[in-house]
C-alpha positions as CSV (number, residue, x, y, z in Angstrom):
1,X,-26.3,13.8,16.0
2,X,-23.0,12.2,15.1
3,X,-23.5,11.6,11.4
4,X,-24.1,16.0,11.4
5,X,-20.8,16.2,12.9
6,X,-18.4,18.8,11.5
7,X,-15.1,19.1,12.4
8,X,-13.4,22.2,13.7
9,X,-11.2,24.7,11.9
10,X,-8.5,23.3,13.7
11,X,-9.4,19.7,12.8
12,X,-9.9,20.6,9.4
13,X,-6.1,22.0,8.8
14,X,-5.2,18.6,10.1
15,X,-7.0,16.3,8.1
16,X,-5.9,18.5,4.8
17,X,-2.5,17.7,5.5
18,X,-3.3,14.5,6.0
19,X,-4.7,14.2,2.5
20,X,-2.3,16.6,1.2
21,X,0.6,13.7,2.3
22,X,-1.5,10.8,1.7
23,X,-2.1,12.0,-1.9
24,X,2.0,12.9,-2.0
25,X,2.6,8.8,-1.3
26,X,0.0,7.8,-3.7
27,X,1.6,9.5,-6.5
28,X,5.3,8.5,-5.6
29,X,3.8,5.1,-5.4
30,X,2.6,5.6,-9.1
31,X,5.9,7.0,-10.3
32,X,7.6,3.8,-8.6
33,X,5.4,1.4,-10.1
34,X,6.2,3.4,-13.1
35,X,9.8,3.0,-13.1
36,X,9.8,-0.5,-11.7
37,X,7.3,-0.9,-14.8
38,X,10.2,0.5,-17.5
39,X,13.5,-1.3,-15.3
40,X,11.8,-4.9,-16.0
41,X,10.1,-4.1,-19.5
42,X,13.7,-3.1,-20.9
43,X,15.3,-5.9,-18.4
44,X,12.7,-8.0,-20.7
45,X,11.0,-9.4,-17.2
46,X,7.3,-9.3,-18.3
47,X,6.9,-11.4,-14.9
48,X,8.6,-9.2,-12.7
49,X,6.5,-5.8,-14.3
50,X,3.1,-7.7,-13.7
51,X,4.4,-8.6,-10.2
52,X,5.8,-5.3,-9.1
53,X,2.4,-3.2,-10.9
54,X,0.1,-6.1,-9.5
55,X,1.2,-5.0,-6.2
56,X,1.9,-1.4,-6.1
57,X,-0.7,0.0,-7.8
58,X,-4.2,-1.5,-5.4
59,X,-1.9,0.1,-2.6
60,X,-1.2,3.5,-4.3
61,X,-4.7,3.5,-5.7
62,X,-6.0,3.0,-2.0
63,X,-4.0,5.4,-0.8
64,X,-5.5,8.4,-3.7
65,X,-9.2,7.3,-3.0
66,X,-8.2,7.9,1.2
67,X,-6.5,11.6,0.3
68,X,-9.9,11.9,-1.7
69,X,-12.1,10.9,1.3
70,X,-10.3,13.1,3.6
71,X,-10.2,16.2,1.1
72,X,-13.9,15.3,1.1
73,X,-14.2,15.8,4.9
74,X,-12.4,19.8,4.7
75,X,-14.3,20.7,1.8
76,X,-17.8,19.5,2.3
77,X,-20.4,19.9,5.1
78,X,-23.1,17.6,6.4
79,X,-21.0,14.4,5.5
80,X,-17.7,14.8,7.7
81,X,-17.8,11.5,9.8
82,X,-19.0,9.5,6.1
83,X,-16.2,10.7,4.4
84,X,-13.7,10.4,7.4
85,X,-14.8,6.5,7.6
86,X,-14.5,5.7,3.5
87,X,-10.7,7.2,4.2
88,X,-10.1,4.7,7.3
89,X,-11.7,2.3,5.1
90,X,-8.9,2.8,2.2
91,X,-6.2,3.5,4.4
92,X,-7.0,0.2,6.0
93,X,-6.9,-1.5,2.8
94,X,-3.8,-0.1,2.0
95,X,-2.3,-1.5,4.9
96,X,-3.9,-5.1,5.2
97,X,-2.7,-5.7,1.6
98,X,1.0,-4.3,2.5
99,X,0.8,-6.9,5.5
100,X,-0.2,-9.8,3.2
101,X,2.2,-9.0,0.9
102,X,4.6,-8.4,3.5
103,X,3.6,-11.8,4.8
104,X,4.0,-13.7,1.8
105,X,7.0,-12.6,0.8
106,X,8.6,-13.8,4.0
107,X,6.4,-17.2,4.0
108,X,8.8,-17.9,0.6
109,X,11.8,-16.1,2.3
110,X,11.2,-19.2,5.1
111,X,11.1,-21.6,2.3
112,X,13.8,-21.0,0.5
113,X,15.7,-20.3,3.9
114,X,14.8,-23.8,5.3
115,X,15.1,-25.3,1.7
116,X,18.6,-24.0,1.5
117,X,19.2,-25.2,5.3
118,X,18.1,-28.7,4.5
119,X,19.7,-29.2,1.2
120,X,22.8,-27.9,3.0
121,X,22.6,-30.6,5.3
122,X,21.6,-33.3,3.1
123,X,25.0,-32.6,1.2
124,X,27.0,-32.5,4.4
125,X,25.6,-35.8,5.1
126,X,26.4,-37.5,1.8
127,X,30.0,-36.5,2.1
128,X,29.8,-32.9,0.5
């Protein structure tokens, strides 16, 4: 049945480098959030450091729990396509929140764009 699949030799060497790189990003993703952590401590930007943690580290912890899952699939047997689906599942997680963010942070972009643009042209209307 499908749930008994293993994957091949082959397949396997795959999949471990894909958890050996999707465990290398979660890490440098901790490390950033690390340093991003220190710049706006000493910068004395508590807002900034909650910010910047609050939104690197669900990604970066998605991103370990998916190299887990997919380590899973190469070193275990009997659960391949279970552990195969929790990594889509994080992976995907990862990426939908990047997207929001992503999204949000242009939303505001927009608004302080058209803000800007109509402020501009309130001035030029009063006279400058």
């Amino acid at each position: 049945s499908p749930v008994d699949y293993e994957f091949s030799e082959r397949e396997n060497n795959t999949i471990r480098k894909a958890a050996t790189w999707t465990l290398w990003l979660a890490i440098l993703m901790f490390v950033q959030a690390g340093f991003n952590l220190i710049q706006y401590m000493i910068q004395g930007n508590v807002c900034g450091a909650i910010v910047v943690v609050g939104l690197t580290l669900p990604i970066a912890i998605s991103f370990y729990q998916a190299s887990q899952s997919l380590k899973a699939v190469v070193e275990t047997q009997g659960n391949d396509v279970n552990h195969m689906m929790q990594a889509l599942e994080k992976i995907g997680t990862a990426f939908f929140i990047r997207i929001l963010i992503t999204c949000i942070v242009a939303g505001i972009a927009a608004l302080f764009f058209l803000g800007a643009l109509f402020l501009g042209v309130g001035a030029a209307a009063l006279g400058g």
